[in-house]
MOPAC internal coordinates of N, CA, C and O (Angstrom, degrees):
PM7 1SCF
backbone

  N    0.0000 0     0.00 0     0.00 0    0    0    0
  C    1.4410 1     0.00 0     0.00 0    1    0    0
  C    1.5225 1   107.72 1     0.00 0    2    1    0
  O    1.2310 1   109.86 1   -25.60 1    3    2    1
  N    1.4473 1   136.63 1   154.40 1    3    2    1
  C    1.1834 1   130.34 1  -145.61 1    5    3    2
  C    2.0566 1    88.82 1  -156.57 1    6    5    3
  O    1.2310 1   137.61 1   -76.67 1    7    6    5
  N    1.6616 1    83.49 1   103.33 1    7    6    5
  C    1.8978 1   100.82 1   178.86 1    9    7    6
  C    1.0816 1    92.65 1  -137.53 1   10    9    7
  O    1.2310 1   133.28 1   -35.20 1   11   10    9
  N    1.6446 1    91.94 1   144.80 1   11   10    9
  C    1.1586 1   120.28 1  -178.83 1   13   11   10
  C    1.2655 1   101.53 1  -130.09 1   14   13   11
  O    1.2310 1   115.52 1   -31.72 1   15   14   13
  N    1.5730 1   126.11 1   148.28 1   15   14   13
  C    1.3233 1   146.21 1  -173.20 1   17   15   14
  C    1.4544 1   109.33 1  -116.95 1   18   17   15
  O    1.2310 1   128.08 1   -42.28 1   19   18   17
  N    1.4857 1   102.05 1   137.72 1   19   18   17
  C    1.5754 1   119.17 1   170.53 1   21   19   18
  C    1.5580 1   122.94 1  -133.80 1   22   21   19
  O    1.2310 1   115.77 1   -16.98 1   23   22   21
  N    1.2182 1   125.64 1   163.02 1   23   22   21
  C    1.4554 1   129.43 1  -164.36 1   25   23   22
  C    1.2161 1   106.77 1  -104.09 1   26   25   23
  O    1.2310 1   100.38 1   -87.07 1   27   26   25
  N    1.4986 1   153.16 1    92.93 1   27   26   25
  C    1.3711 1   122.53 1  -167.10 1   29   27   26
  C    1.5736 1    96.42 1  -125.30 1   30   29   27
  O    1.2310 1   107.08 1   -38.58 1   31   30   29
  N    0.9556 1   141.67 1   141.42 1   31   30   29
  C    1.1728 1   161.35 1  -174.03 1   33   31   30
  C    1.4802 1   101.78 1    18.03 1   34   33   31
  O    1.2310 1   117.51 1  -130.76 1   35   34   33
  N    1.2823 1   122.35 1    49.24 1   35   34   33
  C    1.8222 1   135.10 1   125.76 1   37   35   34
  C    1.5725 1    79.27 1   110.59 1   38   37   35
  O    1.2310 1   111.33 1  -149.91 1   39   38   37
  N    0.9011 1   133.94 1    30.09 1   39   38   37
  C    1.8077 1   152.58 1   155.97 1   41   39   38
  C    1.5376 1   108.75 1  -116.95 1   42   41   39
  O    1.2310 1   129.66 1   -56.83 1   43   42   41
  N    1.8555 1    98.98 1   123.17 1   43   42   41
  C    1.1820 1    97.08 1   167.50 1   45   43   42
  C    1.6327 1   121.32 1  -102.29 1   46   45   43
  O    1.2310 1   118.88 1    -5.15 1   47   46   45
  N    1.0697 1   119.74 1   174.85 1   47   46   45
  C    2.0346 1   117.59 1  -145.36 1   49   47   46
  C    1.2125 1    84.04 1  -165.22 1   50   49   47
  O    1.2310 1   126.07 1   -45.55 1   51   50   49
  N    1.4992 1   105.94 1   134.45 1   51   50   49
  C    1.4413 1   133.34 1   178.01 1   53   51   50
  C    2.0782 1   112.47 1  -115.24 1   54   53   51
  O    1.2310 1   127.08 1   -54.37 1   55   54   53
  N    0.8428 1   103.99 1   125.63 1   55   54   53
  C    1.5924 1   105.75 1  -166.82 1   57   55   54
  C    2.1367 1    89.71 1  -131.76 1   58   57   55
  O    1.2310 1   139.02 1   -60.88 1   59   58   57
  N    1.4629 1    80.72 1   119.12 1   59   58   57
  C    1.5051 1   112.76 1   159.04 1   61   59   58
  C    1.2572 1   112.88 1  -160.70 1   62   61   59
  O    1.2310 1   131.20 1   -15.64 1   63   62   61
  N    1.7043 1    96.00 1   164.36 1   63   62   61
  C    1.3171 1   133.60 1  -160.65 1   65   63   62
  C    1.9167 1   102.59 1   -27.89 1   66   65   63
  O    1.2310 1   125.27 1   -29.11 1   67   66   65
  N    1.0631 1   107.48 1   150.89 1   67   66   65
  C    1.6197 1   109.10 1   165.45 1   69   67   66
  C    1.7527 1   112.14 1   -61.53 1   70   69   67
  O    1.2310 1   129.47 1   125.31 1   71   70   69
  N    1.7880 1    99.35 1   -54.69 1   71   70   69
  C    1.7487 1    88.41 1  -168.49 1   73   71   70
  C    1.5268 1    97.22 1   -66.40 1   74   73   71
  O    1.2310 1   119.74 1   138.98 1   75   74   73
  N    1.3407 1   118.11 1   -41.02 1   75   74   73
  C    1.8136 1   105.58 1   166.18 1   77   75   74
  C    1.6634 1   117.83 1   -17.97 1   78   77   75
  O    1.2310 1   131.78 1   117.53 1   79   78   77
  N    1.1298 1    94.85 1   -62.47 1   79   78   77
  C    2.1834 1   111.33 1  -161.43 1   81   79   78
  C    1.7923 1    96.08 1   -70.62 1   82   81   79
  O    1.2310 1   118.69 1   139.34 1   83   82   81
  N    1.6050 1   120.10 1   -40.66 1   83   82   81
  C    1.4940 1   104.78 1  -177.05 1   85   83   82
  C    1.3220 1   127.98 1   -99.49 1   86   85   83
  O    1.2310 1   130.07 1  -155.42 1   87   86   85
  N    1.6866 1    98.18 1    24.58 1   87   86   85
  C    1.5956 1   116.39 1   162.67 1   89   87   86
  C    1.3890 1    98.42 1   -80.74 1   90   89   87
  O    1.2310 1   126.07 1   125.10 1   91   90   89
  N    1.4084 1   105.93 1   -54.90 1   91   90   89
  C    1.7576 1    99.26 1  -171.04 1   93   91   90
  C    1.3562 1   116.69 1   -96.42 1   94   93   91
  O    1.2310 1   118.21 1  -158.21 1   95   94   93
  N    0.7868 1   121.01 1    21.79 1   95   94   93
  C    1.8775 1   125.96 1   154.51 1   97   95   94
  C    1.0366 1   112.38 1   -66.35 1   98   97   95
  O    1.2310 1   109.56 1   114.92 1   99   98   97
  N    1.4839 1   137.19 1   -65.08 1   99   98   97
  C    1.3796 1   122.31 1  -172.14 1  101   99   98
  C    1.6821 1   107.94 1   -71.93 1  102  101   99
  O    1.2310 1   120.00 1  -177.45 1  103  102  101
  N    1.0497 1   117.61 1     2.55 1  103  102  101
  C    1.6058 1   113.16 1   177.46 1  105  103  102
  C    1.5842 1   107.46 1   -94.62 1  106  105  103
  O    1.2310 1   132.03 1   169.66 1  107  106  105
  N    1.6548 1    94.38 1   -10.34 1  107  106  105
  C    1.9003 1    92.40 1   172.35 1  109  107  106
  C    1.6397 1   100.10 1   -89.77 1  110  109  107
  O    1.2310 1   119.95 1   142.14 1  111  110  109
  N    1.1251 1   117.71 1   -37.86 1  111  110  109
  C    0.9238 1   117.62 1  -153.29 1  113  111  110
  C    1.8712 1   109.03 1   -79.44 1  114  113  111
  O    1.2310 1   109.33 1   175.90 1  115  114  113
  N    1.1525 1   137.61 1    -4.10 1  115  114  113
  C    1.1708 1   150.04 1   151.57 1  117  115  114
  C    2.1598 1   120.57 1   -93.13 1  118  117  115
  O    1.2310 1   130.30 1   171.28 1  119  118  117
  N    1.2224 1    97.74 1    -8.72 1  119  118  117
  C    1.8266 1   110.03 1   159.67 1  121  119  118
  C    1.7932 1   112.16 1   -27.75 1  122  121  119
  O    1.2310 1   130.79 1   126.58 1  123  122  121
  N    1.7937 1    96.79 1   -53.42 1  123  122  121
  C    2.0666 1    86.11 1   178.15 1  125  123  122
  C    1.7587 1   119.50 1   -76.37 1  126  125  123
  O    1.2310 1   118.14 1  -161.53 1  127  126  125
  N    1.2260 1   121.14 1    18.47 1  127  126  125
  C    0.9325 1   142.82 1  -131.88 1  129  127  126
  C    2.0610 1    96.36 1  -111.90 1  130  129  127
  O    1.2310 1   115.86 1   -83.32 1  131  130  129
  N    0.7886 1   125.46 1    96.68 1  131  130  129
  C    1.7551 1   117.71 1  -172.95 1  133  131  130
  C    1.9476 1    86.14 1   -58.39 1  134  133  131
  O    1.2310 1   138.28 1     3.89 1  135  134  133
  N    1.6743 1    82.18 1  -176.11 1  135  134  133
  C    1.6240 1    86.28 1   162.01 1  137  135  134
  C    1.4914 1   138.28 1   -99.19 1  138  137  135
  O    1.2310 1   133.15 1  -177.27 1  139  138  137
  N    1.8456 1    92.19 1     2.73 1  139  138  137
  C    2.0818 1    82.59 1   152.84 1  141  139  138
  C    0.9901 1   103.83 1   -95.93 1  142  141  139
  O    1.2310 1    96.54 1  -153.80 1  143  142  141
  N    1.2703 1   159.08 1    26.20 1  143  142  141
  C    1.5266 1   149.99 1   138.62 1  145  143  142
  C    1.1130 1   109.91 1   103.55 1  146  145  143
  O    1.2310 1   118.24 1  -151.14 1  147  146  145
  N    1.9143 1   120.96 1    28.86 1  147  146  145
  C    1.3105 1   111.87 1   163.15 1  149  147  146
  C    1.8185 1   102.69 1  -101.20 1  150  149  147
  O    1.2310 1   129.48 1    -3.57 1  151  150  149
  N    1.2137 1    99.33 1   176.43 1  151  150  149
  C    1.8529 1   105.04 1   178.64 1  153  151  150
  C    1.5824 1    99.67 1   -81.30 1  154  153  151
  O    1.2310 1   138.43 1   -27.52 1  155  154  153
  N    1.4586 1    81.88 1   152.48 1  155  154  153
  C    1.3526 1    91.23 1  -174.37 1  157  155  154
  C    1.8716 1   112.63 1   -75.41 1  158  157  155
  O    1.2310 1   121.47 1   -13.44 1  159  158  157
  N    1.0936 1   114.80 1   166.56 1  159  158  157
  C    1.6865 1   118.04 1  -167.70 1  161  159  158
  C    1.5343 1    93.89 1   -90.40 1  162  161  159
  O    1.2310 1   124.96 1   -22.08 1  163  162  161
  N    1.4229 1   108.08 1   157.92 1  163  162  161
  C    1.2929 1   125.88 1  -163.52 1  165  163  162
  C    1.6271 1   104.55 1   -96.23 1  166  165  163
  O    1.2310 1   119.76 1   -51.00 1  167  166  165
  N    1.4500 1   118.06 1   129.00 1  167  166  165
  C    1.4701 1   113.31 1  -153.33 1  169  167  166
  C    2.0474 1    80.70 1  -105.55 1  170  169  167
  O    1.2310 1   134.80 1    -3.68 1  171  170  169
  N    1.7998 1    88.97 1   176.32 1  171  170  169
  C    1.4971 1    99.24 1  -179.94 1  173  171  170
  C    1.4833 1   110.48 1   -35.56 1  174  173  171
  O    1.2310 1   129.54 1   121.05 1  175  174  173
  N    1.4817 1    99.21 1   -58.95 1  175  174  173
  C    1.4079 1   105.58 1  -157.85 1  177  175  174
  C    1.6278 1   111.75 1   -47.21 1  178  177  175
  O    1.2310 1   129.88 1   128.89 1  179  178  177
  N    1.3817 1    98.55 1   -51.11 1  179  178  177
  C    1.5514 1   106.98 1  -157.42 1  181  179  178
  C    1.8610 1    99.27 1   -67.63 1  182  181  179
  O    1.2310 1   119.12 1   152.05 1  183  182  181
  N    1.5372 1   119.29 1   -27.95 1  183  182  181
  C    1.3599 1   110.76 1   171.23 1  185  183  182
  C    1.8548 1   120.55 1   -61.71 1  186  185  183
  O    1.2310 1   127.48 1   146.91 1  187  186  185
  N    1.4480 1   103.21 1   -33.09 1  187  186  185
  C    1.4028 1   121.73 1   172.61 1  189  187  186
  C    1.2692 1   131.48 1   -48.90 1  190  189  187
  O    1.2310 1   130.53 1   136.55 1  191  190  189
  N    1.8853 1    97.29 1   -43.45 1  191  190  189
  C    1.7788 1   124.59 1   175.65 1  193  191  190
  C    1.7570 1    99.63 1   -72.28 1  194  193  191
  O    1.2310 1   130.48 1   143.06 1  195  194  193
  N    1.5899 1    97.39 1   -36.94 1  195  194  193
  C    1.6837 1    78.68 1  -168.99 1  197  195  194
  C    1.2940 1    93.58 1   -82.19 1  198  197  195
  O    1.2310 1   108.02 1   129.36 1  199  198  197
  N    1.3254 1   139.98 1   -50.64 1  199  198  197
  C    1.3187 1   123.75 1  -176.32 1  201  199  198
  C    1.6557 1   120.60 1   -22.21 1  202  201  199
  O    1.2310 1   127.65 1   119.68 1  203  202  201
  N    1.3044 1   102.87 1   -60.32 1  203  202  201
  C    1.5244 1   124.62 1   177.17 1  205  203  202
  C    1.4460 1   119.62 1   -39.37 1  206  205  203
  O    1.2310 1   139.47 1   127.67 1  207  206  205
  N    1.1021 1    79.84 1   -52.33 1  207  206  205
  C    2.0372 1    94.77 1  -171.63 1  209  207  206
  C    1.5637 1   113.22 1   -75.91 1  210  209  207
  O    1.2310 1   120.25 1   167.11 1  211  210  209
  N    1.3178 1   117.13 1   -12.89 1  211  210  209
  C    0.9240 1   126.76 1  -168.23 1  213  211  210
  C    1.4812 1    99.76 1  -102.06 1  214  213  211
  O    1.2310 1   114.96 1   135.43 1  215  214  213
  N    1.2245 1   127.16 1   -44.57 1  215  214  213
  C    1.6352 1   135.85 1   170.69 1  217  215  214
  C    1.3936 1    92.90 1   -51.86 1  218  217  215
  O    1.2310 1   119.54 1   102.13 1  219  218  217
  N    0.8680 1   118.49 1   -77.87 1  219  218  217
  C    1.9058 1   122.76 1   164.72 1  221  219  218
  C    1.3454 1   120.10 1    -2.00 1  222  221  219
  O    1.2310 1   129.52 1   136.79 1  223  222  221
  N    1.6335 1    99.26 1   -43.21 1  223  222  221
  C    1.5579 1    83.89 1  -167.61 1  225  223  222
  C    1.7075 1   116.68 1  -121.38 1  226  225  223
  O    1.2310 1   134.54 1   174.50 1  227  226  225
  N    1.6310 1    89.49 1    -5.50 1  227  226  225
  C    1.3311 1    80.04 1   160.97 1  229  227  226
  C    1.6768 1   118.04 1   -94.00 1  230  229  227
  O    1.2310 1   120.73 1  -162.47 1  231  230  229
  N    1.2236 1   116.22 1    17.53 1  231  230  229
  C    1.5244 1   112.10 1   156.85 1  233  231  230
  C    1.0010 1   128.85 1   -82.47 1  234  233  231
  O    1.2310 1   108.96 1   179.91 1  235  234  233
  N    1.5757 1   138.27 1    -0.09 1  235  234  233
  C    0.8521 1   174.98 1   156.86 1  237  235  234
  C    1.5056 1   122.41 1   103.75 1  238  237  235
  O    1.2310 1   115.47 1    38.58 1  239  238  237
  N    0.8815 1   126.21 1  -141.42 1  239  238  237
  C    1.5158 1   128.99 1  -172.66 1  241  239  238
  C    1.5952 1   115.62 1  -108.48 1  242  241  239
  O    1.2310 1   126.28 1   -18.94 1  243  242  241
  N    1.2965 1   105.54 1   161.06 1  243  242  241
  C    2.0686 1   105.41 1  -167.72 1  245  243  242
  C    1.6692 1    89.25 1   -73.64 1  246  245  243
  O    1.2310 1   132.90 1   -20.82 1  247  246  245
  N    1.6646 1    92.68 1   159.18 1  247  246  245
  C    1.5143 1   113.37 1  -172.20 1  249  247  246
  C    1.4346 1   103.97 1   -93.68 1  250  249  247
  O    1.2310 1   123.66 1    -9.32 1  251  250  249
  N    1.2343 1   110.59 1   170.68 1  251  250  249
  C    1.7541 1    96.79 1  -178.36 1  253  251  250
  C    1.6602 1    90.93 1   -91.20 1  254  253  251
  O    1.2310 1   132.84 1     4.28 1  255  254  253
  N    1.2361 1    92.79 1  -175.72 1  255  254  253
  C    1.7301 1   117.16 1  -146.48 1  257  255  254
  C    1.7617 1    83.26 1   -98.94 1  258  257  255
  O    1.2310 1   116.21 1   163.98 1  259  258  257
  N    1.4825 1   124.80 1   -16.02 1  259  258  257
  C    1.7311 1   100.14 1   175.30 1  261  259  258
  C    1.7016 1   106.54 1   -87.58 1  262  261  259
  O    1.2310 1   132.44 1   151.78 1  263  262  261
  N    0.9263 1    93.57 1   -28.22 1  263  262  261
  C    1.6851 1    98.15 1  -178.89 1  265  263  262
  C    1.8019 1   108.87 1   -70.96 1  266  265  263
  O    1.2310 1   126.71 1   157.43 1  267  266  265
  N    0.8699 1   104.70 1   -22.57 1  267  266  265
  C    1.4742 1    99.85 1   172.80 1  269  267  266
  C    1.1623 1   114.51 1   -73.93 1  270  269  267
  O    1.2310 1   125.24 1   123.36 1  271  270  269
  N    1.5985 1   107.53 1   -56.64 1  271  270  269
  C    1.6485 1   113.93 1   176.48 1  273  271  270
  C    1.9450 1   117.26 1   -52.91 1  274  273  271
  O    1.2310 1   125.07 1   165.14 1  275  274  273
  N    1.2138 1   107.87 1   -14.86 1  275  274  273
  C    1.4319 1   110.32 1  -167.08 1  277  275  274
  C    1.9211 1    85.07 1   -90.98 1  278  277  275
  O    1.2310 1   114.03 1   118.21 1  279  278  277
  N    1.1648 1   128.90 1   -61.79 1  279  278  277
  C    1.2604 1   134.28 1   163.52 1  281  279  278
  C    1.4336 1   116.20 1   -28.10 1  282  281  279
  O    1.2310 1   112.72 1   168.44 1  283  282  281
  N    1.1225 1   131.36 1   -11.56 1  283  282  281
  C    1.1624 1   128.97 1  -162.93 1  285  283  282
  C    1.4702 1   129.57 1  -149.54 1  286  285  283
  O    1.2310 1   136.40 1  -176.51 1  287  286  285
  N    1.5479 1    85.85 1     3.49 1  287  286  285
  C    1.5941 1   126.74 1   178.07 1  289  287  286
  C    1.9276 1   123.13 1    51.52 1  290  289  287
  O    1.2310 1   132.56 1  -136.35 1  291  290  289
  N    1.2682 1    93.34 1    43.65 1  291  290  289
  C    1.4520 1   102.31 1  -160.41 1  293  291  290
  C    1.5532 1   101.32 1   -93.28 1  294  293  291
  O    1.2310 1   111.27 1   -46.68 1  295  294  293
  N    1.1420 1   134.05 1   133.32 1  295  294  293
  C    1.6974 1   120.94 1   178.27 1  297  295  294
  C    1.3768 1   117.24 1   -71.39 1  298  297  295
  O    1.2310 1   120.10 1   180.00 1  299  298  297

């Protein structure tokens, strides 16, 4: 397989072929995956994140930035 590396804004980036990249896509895409091929179980954390995100969103969504300033009496 034939990659080549570049520097782009102080990140380095690897560029190969397309049929290269959609050989190994589906091998990312089974990663949560144990090795009898069920998904892996959901640890504290990740129940915690969804908890979170979910409190998140049923509070609703951010206000815009004039309504705050009027709230807060800022010119």
């Amino acid at each position: 397989m034939a990659v080549q590396t570049l520097t782009l804004a102080a990140k380095r980036l690897v560029l190969m072929p397309e049929s290269e990249y959609r050989k190994l896509k589906p091998k990312a895409t089974t990663a949560d995956r144990t090795s009898n091929g069920r998904v892996r179980k959901m640890t504290k954390q990740d129940i915690g994140d969804l908890a979170e995100h979910r409190r998140r969103m049923a509070e609703g969504g951010a206000r815009p930035y004039e309504e705050l300033r009027k709230e807060l009496g800022l010119k």
